[in-house]
N, C-alpha and C positions, 0 to 999 in steps of 0.2 A: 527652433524647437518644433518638433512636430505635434500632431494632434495628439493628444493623452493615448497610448497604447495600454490596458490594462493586461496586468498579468493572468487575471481570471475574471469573466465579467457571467458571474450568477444571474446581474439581473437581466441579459439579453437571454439567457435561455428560459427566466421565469416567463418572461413576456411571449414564449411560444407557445408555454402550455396553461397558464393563467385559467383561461375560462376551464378546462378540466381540471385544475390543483382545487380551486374553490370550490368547483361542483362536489369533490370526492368530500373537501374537508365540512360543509355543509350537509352529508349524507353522515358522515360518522356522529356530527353536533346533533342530530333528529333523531340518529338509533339510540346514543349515549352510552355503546362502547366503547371505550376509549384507550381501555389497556387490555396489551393482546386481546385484541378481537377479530372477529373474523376475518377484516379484513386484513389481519397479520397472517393470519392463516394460508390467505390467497397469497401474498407475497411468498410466504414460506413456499409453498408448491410451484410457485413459475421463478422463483431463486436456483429452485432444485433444480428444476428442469433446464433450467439456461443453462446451470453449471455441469451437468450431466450426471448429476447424484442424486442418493438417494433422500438425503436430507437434508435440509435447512433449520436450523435453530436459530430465531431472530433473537436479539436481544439489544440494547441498548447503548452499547460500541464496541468499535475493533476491538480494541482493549480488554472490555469481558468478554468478548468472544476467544480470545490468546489464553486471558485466565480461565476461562472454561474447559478448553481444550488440557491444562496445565493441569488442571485438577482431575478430567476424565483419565488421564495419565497415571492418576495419584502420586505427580512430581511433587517434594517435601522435603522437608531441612536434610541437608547431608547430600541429596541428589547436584547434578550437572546438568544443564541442558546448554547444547551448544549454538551458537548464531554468531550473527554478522556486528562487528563495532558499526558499520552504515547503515544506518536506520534509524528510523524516528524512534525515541525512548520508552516506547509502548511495548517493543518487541522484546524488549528486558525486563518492564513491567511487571509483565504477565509470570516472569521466571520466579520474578524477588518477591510478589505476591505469595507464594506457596511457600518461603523461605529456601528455595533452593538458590543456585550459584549461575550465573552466567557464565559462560567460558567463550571468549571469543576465537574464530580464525577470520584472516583477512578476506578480501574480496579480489575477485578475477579482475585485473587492470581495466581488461576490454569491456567485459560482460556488466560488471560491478556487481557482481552477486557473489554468494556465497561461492570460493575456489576449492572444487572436491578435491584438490590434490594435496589440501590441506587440513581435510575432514580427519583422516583418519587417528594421523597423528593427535589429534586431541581428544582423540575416545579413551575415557579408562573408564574403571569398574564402576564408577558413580554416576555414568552418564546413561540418561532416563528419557532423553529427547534430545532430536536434532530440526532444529529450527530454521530452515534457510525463507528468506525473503525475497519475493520480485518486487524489484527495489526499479522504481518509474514506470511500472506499467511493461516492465521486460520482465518474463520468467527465467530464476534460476535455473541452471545446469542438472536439473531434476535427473536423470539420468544415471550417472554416477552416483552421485548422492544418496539415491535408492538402493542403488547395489552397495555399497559402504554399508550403508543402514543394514540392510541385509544381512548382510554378512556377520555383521554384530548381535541380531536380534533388537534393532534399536530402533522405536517408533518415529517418526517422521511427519512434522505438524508443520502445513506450510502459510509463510505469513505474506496472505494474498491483498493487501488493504488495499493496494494499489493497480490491483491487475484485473479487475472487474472483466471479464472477457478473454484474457492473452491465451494465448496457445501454445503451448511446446509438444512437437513431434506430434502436432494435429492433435492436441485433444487439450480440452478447454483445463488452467490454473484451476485446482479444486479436487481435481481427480488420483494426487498422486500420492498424496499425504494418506496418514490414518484419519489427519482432519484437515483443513483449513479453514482460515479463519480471515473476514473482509471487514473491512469500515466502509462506513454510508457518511461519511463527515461530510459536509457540504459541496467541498472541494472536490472530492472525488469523481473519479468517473460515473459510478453511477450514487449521488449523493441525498441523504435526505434533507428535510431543510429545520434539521438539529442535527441531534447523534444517533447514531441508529449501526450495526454492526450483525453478523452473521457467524456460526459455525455451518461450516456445513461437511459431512461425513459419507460413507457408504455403509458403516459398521451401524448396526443397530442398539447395539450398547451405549455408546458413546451418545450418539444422538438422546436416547431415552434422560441418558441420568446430567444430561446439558439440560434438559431442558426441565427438569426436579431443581437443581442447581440454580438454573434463573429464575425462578419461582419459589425462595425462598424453603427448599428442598421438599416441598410437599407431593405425595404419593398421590395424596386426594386432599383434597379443600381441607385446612385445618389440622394435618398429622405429618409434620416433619421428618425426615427421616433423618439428616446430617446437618451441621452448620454447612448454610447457604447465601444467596444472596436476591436482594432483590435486583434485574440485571435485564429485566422485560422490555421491550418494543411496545411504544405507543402505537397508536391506530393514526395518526395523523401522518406520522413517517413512513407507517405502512403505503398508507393511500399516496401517497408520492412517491414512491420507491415504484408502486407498482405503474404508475405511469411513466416515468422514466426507463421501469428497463423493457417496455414496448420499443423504445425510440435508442436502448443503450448501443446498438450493431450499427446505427446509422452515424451516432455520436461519435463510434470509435473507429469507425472508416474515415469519420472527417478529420481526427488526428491523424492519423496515418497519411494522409493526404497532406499535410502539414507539415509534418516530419521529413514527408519525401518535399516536399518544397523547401524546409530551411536546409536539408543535408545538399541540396542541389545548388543553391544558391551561396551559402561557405564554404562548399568544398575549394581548397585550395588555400584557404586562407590558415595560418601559422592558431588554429585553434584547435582543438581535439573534439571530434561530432562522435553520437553516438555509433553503436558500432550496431548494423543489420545483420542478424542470425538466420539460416536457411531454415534451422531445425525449432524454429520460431517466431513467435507474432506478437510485437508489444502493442500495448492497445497507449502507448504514449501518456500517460498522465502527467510526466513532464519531460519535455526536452532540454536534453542538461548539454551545455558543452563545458568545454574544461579549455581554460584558457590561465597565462602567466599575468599578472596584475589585475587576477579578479574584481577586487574589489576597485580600482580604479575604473577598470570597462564599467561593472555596475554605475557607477557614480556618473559616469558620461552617459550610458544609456537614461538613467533616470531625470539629467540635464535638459536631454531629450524627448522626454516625457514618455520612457519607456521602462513598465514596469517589470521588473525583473525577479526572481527567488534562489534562494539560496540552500540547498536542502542534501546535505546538512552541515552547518561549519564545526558544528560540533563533536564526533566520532563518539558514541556511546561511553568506552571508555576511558575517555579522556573527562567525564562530566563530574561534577563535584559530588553530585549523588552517587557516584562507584567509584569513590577515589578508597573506599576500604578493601578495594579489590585489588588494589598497589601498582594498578598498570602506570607506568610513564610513555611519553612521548617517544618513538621508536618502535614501540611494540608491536604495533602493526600501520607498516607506513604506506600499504598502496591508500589504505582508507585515510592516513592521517596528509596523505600527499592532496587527494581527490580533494580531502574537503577543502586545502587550500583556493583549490581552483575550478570546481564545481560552480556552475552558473544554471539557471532554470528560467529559462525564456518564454515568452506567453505562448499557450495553447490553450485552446477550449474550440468546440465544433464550430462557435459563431464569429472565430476570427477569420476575417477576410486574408484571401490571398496580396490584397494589397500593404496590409498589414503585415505581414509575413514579409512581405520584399521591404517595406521601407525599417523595420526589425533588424533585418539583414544589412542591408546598408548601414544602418549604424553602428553597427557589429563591426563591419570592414572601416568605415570612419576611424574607429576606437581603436582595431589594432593598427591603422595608418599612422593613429595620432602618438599610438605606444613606440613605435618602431622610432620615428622621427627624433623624437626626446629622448629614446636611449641610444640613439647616434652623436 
């Protein structure tokens, strides 16, 4: 057994910025603003500016940040909005919140994201949004997907939780949508230390009445305009957030460097690595490989004292909460295949390269050991 490998270790990156996290959360406890306050403020404007937009709307998580966006839409019973069955259950959330309908198409084998060659065919008259996902820190096929959109007149909200940074065709995840929308969940690349989540937009509109919407819809203190919510960013997540995304480009160089160490070190071995895009830059939130007796290698790496995730065995529609939507199993099999055999091996900036190799090797162990027993 080797030395405990953890799948995400928070607290080696709290221990680097420790004496700053306290200082900030010690300045917020002396002003005694504490919700949206100014320093939500300050994050809001170097959010924008990282992303390359015009606005940031903090609130409270991905999730209301998805259903914000859903409702700037004015998506509601009877509507469609289209996305991926691979994804975390927030990205349909956000849909069945408004009462409208998810409609699934599968995902690109290679890419794992939303396959525009399957966009089309699923637009009809009722469809209000198209949703595609950079699902681990890789951006969707934005591209096509735009133009489809396009061509329909059909808005385009992208669900960025996980791509804090990525770039497609040189320009940062955030810019291509009518909105996008991120999580700060702890995990994430750039994480608060609760829930904490984003819209951010170029449209003025949208931005304006997001932020009526997370405030309980008021115009001015005390005059409501619409049923709202409360959906606001604390100042404590603020002041973390905004320390983190100083340090966010160095964070996501160090995955990247990781990524090209584990792809370097399995290639050749009988497992499926992710796939590298010219006309793109994942910022790695996780590195997934796809391998036959998933859950067997897991079980051996974990032996090993290596921790491993799984994301996601589930396929959206296949979950007991959309089973009134009537999908069965078949219905979309590159997603219901992946989740069979989707694996998510540790990454975060403070894992050593030695950990990375000895990772690897047990990686090659596991399908040694596979290969062996099924001869």
């Amino acid at each position: 057994m080797t030395n405990k490998i953890s799948y995400l270790d928070l607290q080696a990156q709290y221990n680097n910025i420790r004496s700053e996290v306290l200082a900030a959360l010690d300045d917020i406890c002396e002003s005694a603003r504490f919700a949206q306050g100014p320093v939500t403020a300050e994050f809001e404007k170097a959010f924008a500016a990282y992303c390359g937009v015009k606005h940031c709307v903090s609130v409270n998580s991905g999730t209301s940040a998805l259903h914000l966006a859903m409702r700037c839409l004015d998506v509601s019973p009877g509507d469609e909005v289209i996305t991926v069955p691979m994804t975390f259950i927030a990205t349909t959330w956000a849909i069945s919140y408004t009462g409208a309908r998810p409609v699934f198409i599968d995902i690109d084998p290679d890419r794992r994201t939303m396959d525009p060659t399957k966009l089309e065919a699923a637009i009809s008259r009722r469809t209000k949004a198209i949703l595609p996902v950079h699902l681990y820190g890789q951006p969707a096929d934005m591209e096509p997907i735009l133009r489809i959109a396009d061509r329909h007149g059909i808005p385009v909200v992208e669900d960025a939780a996980q791509a804090h940074g990525a770039l497609y065709q040189e320009r940062r995840v955030g810019q291509f949508g009518a909105m996008a929308c991120f999580s700060f969940y702890p995990g994430k690349n750039l994480g608060a230390y609760g829930e904490g989540g984003a819209l951010v937009t170029n449209n003025d509109e949208y931005a304006a009445r997001a932020r009526t919407l997370r405030d309980h819809g008021q115009s001015q203190r005390y005059y409501h305009d619409e049923i709202a919510y409360n959906y606001r960013m604390d100042s404590f997540q603020a002041a973390v957030l905004n320390i983190k995304l100083a340090r966010l480009e160095d964070w996501n160089a160090a995955r990247s460097r990781q990524a090209r160490g584990y792809s370097e070190l399995l290639s050749g071995l009988p497992v499926k690595l992710p796939t590298h895009y010219r006309d793109s830059e994942s910022v790695w939130h996780c590195y997934v490989i796809e391998c036959d007796q998933r859950d067997e290698m897991r079980s051996h790496l974990m032996e090993m004292g290596i921790e491993t995730g799984i994301h996601y065995p589930i396929p959206v529609h296949l979950q007991r909460a959309y089973a009134s939507l009537g999908h069965r199993p078949g219905d979309f099999p590159i997603s219901e295949e992946f989740s069979h055999r989707c694996l998510s091996l540790p990454i975060y900036p403070e894992l050593t390269e030695e950990q990375i190799r000895i990772v690897a090797q047990v990686v090659e162990g596991a399908v040694v050991r596979q290969s062996v027993s099924s001869n």
